[in-house]
MIFI-236776 format. One record per residue (C-alpha): residue number from 1; residue in three letters; x, y, z. Coordinates in Angstrom, 3 decimals, padded with zeros to 6 digits, always signed. Layout:
BEGIN
+-----+------+----------+----------+----------+
: pos : code :       c1 :       c2 :       c3 :
+-----+------+----------+----------+----------+
: NUM :  ALA :        X :        Y :        Z :
...
+-----+------+----------+----------+----------+
//
This chain:
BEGIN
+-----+------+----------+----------+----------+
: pos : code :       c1 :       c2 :       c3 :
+-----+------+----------+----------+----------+
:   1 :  UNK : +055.551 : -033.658 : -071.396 :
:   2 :  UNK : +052.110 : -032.160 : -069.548 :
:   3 :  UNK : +049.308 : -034.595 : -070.217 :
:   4 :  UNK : +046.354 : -032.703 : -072.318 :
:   5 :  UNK : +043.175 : -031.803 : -070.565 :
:   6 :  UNK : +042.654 : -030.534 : -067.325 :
:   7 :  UNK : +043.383 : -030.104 : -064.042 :
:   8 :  UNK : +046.849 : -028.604 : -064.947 :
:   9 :  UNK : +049.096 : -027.966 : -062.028 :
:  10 :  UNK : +052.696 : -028.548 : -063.926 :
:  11 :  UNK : +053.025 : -025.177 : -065.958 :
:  12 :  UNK : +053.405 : -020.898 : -065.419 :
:  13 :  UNK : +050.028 : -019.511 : -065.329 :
:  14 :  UNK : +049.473 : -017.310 : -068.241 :
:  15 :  UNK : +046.264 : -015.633 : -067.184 :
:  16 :  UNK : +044.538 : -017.466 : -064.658 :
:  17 :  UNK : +046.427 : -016.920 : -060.879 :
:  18 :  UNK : +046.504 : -020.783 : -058.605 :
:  19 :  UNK : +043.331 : -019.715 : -056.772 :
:  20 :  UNK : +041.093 : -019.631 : -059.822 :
:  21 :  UNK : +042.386 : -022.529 : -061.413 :
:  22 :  UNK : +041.615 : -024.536 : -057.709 :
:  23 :  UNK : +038.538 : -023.403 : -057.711 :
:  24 :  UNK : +037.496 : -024.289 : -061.202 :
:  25 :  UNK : +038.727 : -027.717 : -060.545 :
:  26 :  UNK : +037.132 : -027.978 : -057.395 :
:  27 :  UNK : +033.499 : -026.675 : -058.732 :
:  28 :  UNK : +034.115 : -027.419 : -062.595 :
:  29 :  UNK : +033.081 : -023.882 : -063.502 :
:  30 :  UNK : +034.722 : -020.456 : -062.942 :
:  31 :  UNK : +033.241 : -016.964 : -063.249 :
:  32 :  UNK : +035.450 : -013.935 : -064.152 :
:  33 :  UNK : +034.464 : -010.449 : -064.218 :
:  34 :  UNK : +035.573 : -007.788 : -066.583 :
:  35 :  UNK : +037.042 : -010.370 : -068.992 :
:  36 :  UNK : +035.794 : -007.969 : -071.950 :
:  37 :  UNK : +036.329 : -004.107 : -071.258 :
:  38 :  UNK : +033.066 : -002.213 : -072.340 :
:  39 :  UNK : +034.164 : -000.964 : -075.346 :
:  40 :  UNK : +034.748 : -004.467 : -076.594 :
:  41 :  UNK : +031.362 : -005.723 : -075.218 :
:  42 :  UNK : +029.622 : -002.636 : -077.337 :
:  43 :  UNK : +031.143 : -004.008 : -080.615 :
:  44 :  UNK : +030.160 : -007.126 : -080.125 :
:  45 :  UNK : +027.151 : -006.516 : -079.205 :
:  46 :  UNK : +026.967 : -004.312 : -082.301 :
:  47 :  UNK : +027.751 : -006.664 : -085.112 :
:  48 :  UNK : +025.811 : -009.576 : -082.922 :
:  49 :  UNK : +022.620 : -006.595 : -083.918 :
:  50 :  UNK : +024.031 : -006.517 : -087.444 :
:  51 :  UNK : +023.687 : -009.859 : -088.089 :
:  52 :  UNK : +020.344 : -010.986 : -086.142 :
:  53 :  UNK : +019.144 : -007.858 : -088.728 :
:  54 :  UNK : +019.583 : -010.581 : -091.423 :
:  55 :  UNK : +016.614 : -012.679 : -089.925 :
:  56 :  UNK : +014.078 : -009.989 : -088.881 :
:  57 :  UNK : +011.792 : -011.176 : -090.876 :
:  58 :  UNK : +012.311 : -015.339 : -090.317 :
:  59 :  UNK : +009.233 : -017.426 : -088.918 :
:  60 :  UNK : +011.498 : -020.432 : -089.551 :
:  61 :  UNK : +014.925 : -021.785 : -088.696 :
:  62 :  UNK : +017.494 : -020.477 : -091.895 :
:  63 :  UNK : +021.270 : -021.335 : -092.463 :
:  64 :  UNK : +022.804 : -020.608 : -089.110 :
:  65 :  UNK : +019.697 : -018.950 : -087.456 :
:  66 :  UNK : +017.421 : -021.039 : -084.915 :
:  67 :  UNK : +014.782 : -018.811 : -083.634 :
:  68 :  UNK : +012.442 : -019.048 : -080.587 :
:  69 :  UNK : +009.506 : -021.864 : -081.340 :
:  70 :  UNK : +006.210 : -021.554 : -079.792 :
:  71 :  UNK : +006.269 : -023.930 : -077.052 :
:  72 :  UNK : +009.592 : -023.680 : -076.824 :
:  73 :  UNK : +010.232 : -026.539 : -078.903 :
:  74 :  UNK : +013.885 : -025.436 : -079.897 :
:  75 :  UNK : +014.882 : -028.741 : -081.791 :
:  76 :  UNK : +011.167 : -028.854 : -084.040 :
:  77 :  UNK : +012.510 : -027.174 : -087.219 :
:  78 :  UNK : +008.847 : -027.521 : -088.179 :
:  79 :  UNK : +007.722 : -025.555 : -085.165 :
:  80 :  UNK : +006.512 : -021.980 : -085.884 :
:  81 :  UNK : +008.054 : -018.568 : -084.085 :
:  82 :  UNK : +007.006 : -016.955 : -081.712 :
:  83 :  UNK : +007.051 : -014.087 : -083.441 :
:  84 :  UNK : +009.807 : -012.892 : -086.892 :
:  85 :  UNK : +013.465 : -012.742 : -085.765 :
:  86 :  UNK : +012.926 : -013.538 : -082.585 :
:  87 :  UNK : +016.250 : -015.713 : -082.361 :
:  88 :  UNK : +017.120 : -018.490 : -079.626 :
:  89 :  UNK : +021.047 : -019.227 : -081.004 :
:  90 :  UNK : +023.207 : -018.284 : -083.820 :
:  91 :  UNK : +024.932 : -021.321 : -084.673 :
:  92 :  UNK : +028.690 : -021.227 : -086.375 :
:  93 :  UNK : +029.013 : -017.488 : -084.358 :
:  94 :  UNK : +032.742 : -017.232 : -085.128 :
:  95 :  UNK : +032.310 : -017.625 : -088.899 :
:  96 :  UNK : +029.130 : -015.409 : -088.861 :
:  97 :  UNK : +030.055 : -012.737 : -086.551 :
:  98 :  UNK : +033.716 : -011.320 : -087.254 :
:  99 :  UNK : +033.788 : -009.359 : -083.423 :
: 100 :  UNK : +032.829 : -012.851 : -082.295 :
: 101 :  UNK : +035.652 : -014.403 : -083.758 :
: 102 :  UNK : +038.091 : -011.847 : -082.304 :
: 103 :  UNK : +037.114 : -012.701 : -078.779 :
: 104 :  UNK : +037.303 : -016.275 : -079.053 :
: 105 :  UNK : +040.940 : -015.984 : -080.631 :
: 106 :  UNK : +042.596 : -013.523 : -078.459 :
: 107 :  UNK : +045.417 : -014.112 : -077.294 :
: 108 :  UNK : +043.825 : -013.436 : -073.579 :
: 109 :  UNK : +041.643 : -016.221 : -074.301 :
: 110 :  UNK : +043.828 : -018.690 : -075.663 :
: 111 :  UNK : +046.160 : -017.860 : -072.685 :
: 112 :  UNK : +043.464 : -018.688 : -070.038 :
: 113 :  UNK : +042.454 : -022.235 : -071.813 :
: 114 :  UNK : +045.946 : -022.684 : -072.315 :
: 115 :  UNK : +045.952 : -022.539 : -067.977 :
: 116 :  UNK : +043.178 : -024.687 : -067.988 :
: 117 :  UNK : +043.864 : -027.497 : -071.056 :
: 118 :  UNK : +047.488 : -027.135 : -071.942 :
: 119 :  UNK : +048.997 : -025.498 : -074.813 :
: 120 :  UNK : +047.486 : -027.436 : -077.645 :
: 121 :  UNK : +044.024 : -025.294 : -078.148 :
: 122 :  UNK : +041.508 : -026.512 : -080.845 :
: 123 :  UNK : +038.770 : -024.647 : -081.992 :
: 124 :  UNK : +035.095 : -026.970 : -081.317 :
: 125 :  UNK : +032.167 : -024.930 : -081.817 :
: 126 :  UNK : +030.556 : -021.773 : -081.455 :
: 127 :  UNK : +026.819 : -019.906 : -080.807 :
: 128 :  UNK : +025.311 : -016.232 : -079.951 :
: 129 :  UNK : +023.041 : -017.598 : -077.326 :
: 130 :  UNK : +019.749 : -015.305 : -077.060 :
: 131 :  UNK : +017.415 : -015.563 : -074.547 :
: 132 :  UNK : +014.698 : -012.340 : -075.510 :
: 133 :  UNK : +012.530 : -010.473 : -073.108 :
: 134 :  UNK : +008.918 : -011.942 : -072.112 :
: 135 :  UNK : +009.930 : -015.540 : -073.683 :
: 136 :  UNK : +013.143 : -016.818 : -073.863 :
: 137 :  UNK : +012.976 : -020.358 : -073.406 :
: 138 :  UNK : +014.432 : -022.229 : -071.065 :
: 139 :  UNK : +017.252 : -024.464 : -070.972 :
: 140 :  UNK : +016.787 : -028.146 : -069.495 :
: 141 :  UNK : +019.433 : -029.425 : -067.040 :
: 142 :  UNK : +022.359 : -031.173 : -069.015 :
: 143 :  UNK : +026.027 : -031.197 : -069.402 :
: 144 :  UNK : +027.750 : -030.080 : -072.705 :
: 145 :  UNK : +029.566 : -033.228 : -073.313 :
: 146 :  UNK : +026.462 : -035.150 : -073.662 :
: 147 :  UNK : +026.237 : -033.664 : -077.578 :
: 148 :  UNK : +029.866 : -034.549 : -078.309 :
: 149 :  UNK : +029.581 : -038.199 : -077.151 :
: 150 :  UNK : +031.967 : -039.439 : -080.279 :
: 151 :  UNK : +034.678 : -037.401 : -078.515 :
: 152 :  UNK : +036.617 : -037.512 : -075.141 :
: 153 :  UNK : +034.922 : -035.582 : -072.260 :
: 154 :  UNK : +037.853 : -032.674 : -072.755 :
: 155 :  UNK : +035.858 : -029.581 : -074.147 :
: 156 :  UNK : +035.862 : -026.721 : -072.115 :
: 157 :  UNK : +032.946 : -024.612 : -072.976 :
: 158 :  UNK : +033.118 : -020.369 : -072.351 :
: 159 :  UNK : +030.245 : -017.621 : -071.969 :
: 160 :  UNK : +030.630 : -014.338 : -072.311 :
: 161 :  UNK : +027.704 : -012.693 : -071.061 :
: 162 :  UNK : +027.275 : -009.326 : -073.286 :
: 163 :  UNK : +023.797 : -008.098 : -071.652 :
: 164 :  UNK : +023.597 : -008.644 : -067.561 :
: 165 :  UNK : +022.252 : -012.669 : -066.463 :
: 166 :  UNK : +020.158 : -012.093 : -063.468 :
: 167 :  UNK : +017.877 : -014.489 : -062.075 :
: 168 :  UNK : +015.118 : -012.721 : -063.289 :
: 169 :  UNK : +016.130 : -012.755 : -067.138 :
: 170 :  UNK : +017.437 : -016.460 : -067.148 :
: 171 :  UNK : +021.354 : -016.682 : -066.382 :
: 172 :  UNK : +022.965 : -019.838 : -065.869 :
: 173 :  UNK : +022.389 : -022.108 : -062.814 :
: 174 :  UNK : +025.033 : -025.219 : -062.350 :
: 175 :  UNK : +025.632 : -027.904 : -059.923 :
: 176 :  UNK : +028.928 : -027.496 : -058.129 :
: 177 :  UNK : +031.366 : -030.642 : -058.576 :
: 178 :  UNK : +028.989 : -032.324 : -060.458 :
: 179 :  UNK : +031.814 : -032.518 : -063.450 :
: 180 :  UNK : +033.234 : -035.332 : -061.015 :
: 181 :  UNK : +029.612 : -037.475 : -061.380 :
: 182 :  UNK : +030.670 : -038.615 : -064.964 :
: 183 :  UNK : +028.110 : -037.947 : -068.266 :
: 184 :  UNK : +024.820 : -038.700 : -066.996 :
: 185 :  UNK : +022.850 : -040.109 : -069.421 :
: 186 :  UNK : +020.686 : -038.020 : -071.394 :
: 187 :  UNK : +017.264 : -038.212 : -072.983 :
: 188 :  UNK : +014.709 : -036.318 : -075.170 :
: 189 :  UNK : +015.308 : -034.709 : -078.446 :
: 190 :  UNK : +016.888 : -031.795 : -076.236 :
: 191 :  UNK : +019.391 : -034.365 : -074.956 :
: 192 :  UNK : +018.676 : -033.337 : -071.369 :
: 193 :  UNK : +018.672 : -034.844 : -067.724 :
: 194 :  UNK : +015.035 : -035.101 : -065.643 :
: 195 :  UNK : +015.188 : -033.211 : -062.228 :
: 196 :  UNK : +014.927 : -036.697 : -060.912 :
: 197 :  UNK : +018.818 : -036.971 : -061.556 :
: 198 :  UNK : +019.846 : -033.815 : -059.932 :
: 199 :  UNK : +020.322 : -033.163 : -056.564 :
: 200 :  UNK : +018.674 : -029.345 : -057.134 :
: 201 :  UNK : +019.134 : -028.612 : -053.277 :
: 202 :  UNK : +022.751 : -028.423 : -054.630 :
: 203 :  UNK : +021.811 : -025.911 : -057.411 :
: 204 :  UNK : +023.160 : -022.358 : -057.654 :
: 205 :  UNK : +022.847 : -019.318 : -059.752 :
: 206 :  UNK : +025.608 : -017.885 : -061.349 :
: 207 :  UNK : +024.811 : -014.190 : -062.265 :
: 208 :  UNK : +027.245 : -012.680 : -064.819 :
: 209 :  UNK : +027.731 : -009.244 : -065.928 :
: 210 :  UNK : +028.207 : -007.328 : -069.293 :
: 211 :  UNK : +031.998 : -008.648 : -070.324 :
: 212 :  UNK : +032.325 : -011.243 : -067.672 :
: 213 :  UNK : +033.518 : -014.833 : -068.482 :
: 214 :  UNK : +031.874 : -018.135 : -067.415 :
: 215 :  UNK : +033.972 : -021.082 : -067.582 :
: 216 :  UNK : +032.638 : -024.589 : -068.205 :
: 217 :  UNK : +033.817 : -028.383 : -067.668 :
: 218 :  UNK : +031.674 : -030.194 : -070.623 :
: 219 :  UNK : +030.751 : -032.416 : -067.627 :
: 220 :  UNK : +029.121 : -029.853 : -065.037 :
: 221 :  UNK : +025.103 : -030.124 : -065.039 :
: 222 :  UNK : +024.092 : -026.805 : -066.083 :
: 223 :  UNK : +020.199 : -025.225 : -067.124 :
: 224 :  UNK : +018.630 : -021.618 : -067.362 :
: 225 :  UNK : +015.078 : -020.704 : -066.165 :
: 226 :  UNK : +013.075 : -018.976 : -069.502 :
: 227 :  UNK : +013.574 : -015.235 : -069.640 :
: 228 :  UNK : +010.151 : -013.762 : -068.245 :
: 229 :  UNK : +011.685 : -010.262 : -067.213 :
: 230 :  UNK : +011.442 : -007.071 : -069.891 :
: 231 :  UNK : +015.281 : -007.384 : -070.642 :
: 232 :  UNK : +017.189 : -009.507 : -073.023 :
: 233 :  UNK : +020.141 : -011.642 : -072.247 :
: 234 :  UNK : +022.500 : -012.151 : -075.148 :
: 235 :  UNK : +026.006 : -014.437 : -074.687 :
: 236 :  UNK : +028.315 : -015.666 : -076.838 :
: 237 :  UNK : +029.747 : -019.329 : -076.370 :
: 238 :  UNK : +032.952 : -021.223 : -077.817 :
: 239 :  UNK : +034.004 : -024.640 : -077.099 :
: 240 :  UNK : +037.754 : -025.976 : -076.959 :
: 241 :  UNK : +039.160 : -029.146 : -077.329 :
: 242 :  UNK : +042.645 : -029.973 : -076.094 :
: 243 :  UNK : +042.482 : -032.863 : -078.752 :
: 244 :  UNK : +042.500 : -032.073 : -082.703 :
: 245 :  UNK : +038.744 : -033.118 : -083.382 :
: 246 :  UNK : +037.434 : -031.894 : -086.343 :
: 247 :  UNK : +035.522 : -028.257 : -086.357 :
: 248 :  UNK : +031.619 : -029.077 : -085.597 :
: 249 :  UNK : +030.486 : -026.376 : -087.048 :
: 250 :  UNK : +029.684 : -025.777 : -090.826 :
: 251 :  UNK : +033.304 : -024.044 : -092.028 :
: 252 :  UNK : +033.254 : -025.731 : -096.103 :
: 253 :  UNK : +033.712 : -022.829 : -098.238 :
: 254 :  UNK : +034.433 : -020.359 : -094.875 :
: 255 :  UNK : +037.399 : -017.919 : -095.380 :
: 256 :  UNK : +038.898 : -019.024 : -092.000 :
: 257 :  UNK : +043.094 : -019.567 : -092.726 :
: 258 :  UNK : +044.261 : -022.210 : -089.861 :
: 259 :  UNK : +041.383 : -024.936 : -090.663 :
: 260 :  UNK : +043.476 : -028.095 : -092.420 :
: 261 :  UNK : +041.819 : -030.849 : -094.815 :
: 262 :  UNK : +040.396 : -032.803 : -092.059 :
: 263 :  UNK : +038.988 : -029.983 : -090.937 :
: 264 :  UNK : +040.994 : -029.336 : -087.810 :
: 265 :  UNK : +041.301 : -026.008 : -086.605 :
: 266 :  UNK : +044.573 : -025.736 : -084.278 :
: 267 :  UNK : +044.272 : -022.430 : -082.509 :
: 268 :  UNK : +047.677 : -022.929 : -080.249 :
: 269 :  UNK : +050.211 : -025.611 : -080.462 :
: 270 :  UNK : +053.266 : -024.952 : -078.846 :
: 271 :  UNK : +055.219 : -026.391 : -075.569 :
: 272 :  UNK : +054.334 : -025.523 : -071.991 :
: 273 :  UNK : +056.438 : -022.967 : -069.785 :
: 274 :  UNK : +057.395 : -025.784 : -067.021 :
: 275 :  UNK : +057.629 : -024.489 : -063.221 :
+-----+------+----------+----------+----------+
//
C-alpha cells in the first residue's frame, strides 16, 4: 500500500508528467501555467467581485472578511482600514464563493494532489488572497505549516493566481529546497521568520499568470513584497491534507454534503493505480 504524503514515485501519474513531480520535490514548489482556461478565471473572478461587494462598506474585520489595516497590521482586529472594503483575505473561500469551490474540487485538481499526496485527498482550508493596488501589504517570510503545528507537516497548499503576480504588484517569492530545512520556528503575532533565518541570496520570484497554478510544500519559506504598483493581484488558495484532520475552516451550519461529524471532509479516497 503507497505510504500517504509526498514524494510519490510508486503510482500512474494522473495529471502531473515525472518531470514536474521531480522538480516539485526537488524545489518543494511547482508552477503550472494555464491550469484554469480564461473563461474559468473570468467566473471566478466574477463571483470573487460578487462577494467582496458584500463588504464595500466594512472599516472592520466581519464574518469571513479581513480587510487591509493601516499599518498593515493584518492580525489587529482592532486596527482600522485603510480605507471601506479594501480586503486583504476572504477566509472559508470555498464555502463563501461557489466558483471557488468548483476549482478546488475538480476532478483536475484532485487528480494533480492525488500525483503529489496519494489518493486519500482531504479538504484543509481555504482563502481569496487580495493584495489591492497602491497598498497591499506584505507578506513576512514563513512556511504554511507553521499555523497547523497540531498536525503533521503533510498539507500541500495551491494558488491560483486570477489577476497577473509580477514583481511589481507583489507575487510570491520562495526559497528553493528550503521544504528540506524542517519548520523553522516562528515568531510574532504574524507567525513569521526574521530575514536573519533566511538565506535571501537564495530567494526567487515566482511570477504567475491569470489561471496558472502554484504548488506549495507547507514547509517551503515563502513571503510577498506589498503591492505598490496601480494593479491588483487577487488568488485563490486551498490547502490539502493527505491525513483526515478536521476542516479548519468555519463549515457548522454550511450546506457542504461530504463533511462527517468530526468534521472531516474526504475529497478522494480510493486505491492507487500501481506502475
Amino acid at each position: 500500500m503507497a505510504k500517504r504524503g509526498y514524494p510519490r514515485h510508486d503510482t500512474v501519474m494522473k495529471y502531473l508528467t515525472k518531470t514536474q513531480l521531480d522538480r516539485f520535490n526537488q524545489d518543494g514548489y511547482l508552477v503550472i501555467d494555464g491550469f484554469l482556461d480564461p473563461a474559468t478565471v473570468a467566473a471566478v473572478e466574477a463571483d470573487i467581485a460578487r462577494k467582496s461587494a458584500e463588504a464595500s462598506s466594512l472599516t472592520g474585520d466581519r464574518g469571513s472578511f479581513n480587510l487591509e489595516k493601516v499599518g498593515d497590521e493584518s492580525f489587529n482586529k482592532n486596527a482600522s482600514a485603510k480605507r471601506p472594503g479594501m480586503l486583504r483575505k476572504i477566509q472559508s473561500a470555498v464555502f463563501e464563493v461557489p466558483k471557488v469551490r468548483e476549482v478546488f474540487t475538480s476532478t483536475a485538481m484532485l487528480d494533480c494532489m492525488e500525483d503529489l499526496m496519494g489518493p486519500e485527498i482531504y479538504y484543509h482550508s481555504s482563502k481569496v488572497m487580495f493584495k489591492p493596488a497602491g497598498g497591499g501589504a506584505p507578506k513576512p517570510w514563513h512556511q504554511d505549516a507553521a499555523y497547523w503545528t497540531q498536525y503533521a507537516s503533510k498539507q500541500i497548499t495551491v494558488w491560483i493566481a486570477i489577476h497577473d503576480a509580477n514583481a511589481e504588484n507583489g507575487c510570491v517569492w520562495a526559497i528553493p529546497g528550503s521544504h528540506k530545512l524542517g519548520l523553522i520556528p516562528h515568531k510574532e503575532v504574524e507567525l513569521q521568520v526574521t530575514e536573519a533565518q533566511v538565506d535571501l541570496a537564495k530567494s526567487i520570484p515566482v511570477p504567475v499568470k491569470p489561471g496558472g497554478l502554484l504548488i506549495f510544500h507547507s514547509l517551503v519559506l515563502h513571503m510577498s513584497h506589498k503591492n505598490t504598483s496601480n494593479k491588483d493581484r487577487w488568488a485563490i488558495i486551498c490547502d490539502y491534507d493527505c491525513l483526515p484532520n478536521p476542516v479548519l475552516d468555519d463549515w457548522q451550519g454550511r450546506d457542504i454534503p461530504g463533511i462527517d461529524e468530526r468534521g472531516v471532509w474526504p475529497l478522494r479516497q480510493g486505491a492507487p493505480a500501481t506502475v
